[in-house]
C-alpha angles and dihedrals in degrees: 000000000000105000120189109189098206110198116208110185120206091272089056091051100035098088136050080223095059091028082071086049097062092044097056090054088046084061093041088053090046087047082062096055102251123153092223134217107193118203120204136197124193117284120270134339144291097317093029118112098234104040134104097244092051088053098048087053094057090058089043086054095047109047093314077214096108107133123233107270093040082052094056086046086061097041095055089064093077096054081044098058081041093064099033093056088043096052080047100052083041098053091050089051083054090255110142110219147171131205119212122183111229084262087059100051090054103265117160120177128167128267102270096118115211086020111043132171131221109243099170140339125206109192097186089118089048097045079051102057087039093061085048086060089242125146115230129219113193120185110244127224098031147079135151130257122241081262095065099252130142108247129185119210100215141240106358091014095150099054083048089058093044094065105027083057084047090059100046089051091044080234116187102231138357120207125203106205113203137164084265138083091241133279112345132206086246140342104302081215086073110023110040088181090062122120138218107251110229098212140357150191109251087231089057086047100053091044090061100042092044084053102045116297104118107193101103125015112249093232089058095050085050092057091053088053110057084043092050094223111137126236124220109203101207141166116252090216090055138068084211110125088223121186127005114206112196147124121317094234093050080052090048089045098053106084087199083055120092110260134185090035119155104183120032099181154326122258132190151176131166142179096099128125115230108227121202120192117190123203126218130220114302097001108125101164093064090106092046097046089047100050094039098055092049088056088047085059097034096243113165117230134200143169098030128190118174123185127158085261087064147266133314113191137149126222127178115288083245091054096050109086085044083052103037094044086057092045092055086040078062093058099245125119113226128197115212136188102205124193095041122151126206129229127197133199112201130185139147092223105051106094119112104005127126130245101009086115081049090052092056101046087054099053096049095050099045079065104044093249110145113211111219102190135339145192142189144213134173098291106004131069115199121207123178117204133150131297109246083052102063104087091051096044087049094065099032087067098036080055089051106053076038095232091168096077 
């Protein structure tokens, strides 16, 4: 059986104009001869009747004391509505179709409600509907715990159960449709002059998502790893076949693919405050008693650089005053930079040539912007630098690795 697991977030659903459009892919996937799985989010966004956020704000506005099961009861309506209002449209195209809620389709997840992980998936109920020709329309972002109980997966739950469904029925492709062309060199919001990418290594991918991009979430890109199955990033309002994720070698081995390329694209996200914590003479647990207090209040730290002068480390702008008021109650005195935004280089190719770390810092001083702390990996490079720079810092490196061309 050739099965094709087709994603539609809530921008793709939210309009009778882009609701045609998914049917019409849907059509053009059934003309090929898939048997097809069809993955749905909530209509719309924040505002929107049907979206999570909507939904979230009604319970904010009445008690906002509703516990956590009884919440994920609540979330899974929208994905419910999705599905219901897609079977319909299909069955007056003379589609036959089925809906199935994530417990239907054989989820299970374990019991950490608004958060939840996969813990198996046992498609019998969906191959059975696909020998009966029938399209199948499964409720992102939700399953049910061996208990019975609803469970959502998160931020970024649907594309998670894309391509999590996509590895349980060995599927040959899964494609995430979005309001965008595919995966692009930077955010078009900042940089007017960014490409799509026409294809692209899953670690790249989750680099970027996991520093900013936010067109895929980075769990789901790691299921589809470890499966093998490739993802295809693509604009519901095209016929454009956008962006293919899939393994570095398959990328080397296509001769139509871009070789030899250092840097793939710039990520960013803002809004965290830089901590520096400085040691005095003779003191040698400074880097344990920080970063243990910050687990103890469940304060989320990035960008770390530790050294016997101190810590550097970043945390949200949200989190700063909490972090900043233990780490007084500590007795140190620690100096901050609020309002910082950090700005990633990624690139598969990037390990182990010269002179890529020179280029950035040329670029960035050649445009007054000061850098405040960096990092490196294999294929990323981090810089901090202040808030009101990052636009700026953004394009001056997309100009530099020349991603434009």
């Amino acid at each position: 059986m050739k099965i094709l697991v087709q994603k539609f977030g809530g921008t793709s659903l939210s309009t009778v104009e882009a609701r045609a459009q998914v049917i019409q892919h849907i059509q053009d996937a059934l003309s090929l001869e898939y048997k097809l799985v069809i993955v749905v989010s909530a209509m719309g966004r924040k505002g929107e009747p049907y979206a999570t956020d909507t939904l979230l704000d009604w319970i904010s506005s009445n008690g906002n004391q509703l516990p956590a099961r009884e919440k994920d009861m609540l979330m899974c309506c929208g994905e419910l509505i999705s599905a219901a209002t897609l079977c319909s449209l299909l069955h007056a195209s003379g589609i036959s179709s089925s809906v199935l809620s994530g417990a239907q389709a054989g989820i299970i997840t374990n019991e950490d409600f608004g958060n939840a992980q996969i813990v198996s998936i046992h498609p019998e109920r969906i191959l059975k509907l696909l020998e009966k020709d029938k399209v199948v329309i499964v409720t992102g972002f939700q399953g049910e715990s061996k208990l019975h109980d609803w469970t959502t997966l998160g931020r970024g739950g649907s594309d998670t159960t894309a391509t999590a469904l996509g590895a349980a029925l060995k599927a040959e492709m899964v494609d995430i449709f979005t309001d965008v062309e595919g995966i692009l060199t930077a955010d078009p919001r900042i940089v007017k002059e960014a490409r799509r990418i026409p294809v692209v290594s899953y670690m790249e991918i989750c680099n970027m998502a996991h520093h900013g991009a936010k067109v895929i979430h980075p769990r789901a890109v790691e299921v589809a790893m470890h499966a093998g199955i490739p993802i295809r990033v693509r604009s519901t309002f095209s016929k454009d076949t956008g962006t293919l994720v899939t393994h570095s070698d398959a990328i080397v081995n296509k001769e139509d693919m871009i070789q030899d390329r250092f840097v793939t694209g710039i990520a960013n996200f803002s809004d965290i405050t830089q901590i520096h914590v400085a040691a005095g003479d003779g003191v040698y647990d400074l880097q344990l008693k920080v970063f243990k207090s910050m687990a103890q209040h469940h304060i989320s730290v990035d960008f770390i650089n530790v050294n016997p002068s101190g810590v550097v480390y970043t945390v949200f702008d949200y989190e700063a005053e909490r972090a900043l008021s233990i780490l007084t109650e500590l007795g140190y005195k620690p100096a901050y930079v609020p309002h910082c935004a950090k700005v990633s280089i990624i690139g598969g190719g990037m390990n182990g040539v010269p002179g890529i770390m020179a280029h950035i810092v040329e670029a960035l001083t050649e445009n007054d912007i000061n850098i405040l702390q960096s990092a490196d990996s294999n294929t990323t490079i981090w810089v901090l630098v202040k808030g009101d720079d990052m636009a700026d810092a953004v394009r001056a490196l997309h100009k530099k690795f020349q991603l434009h061309r």
